[in-house]
N, C-alpha and C positions, 0 to 999 in steps of 0.2 A: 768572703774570707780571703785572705791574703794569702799571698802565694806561699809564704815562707808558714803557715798556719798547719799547711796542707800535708798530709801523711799518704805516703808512698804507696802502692800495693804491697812493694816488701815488706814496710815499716807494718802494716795492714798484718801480714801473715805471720811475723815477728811476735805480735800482739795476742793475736787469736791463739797461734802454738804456744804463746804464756798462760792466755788464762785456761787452755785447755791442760797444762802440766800443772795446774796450780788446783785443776781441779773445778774453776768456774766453768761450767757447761755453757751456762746460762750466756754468759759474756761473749765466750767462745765462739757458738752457734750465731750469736749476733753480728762477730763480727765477720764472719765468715761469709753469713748472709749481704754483709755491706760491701765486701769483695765484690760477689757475685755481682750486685747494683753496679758496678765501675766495670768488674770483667768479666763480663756473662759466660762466659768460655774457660770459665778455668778450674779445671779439671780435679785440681789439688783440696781446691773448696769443697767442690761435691764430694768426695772421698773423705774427710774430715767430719765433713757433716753428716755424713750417714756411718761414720762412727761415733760422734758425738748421741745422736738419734737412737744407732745401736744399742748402746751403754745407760740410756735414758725409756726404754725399753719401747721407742717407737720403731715397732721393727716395720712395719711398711713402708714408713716415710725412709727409714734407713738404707732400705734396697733401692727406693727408688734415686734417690741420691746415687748412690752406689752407680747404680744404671747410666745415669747422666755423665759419672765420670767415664766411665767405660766408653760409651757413646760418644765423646769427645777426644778420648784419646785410651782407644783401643788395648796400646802396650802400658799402660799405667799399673806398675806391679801393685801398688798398693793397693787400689782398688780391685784389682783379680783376686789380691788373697784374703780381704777382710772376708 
């Protein structure tokens, strides 16, 4: 893939928070997950995706998400108040 091909982690989270306001879970949760693949450590994915998970009524995998962001970055308001 060419370099000019290649989509940003911003352009990445741009994407995911579309299709998640658009209401695609499905796409959302996918690409959210394709983050994680590039930035294992980020913190904003796991929070998204255990409210994606949430909402989709997988509440285990929801928390554990959830956990992962917290775990990573402690003061992360979002994930303390979902």
């Amino acid at each position: 893939m060419s370099k000019e091909n290649q989509v940003t982690i911003e352009d990445a989270h741009k994407l995911a928070e579309r299709f998640f306001k658009e209401g695609n879970l499905t796409l959302a949760e996918r690409t959210y997950k394709d983050i994680l693949n590039a930035v294992p450590n980020d913190s904003n994915s796991y929070t998204h995706l255990g409210v994606i998970c949430y909402q989709l009524g997988r509440l285990e995998e929801a928390l554990e998400y959830l956990q992962q962001s917290v775990d990573i970055n402690p003061s992360n308001p979002w994930a303390m108040n979902v």
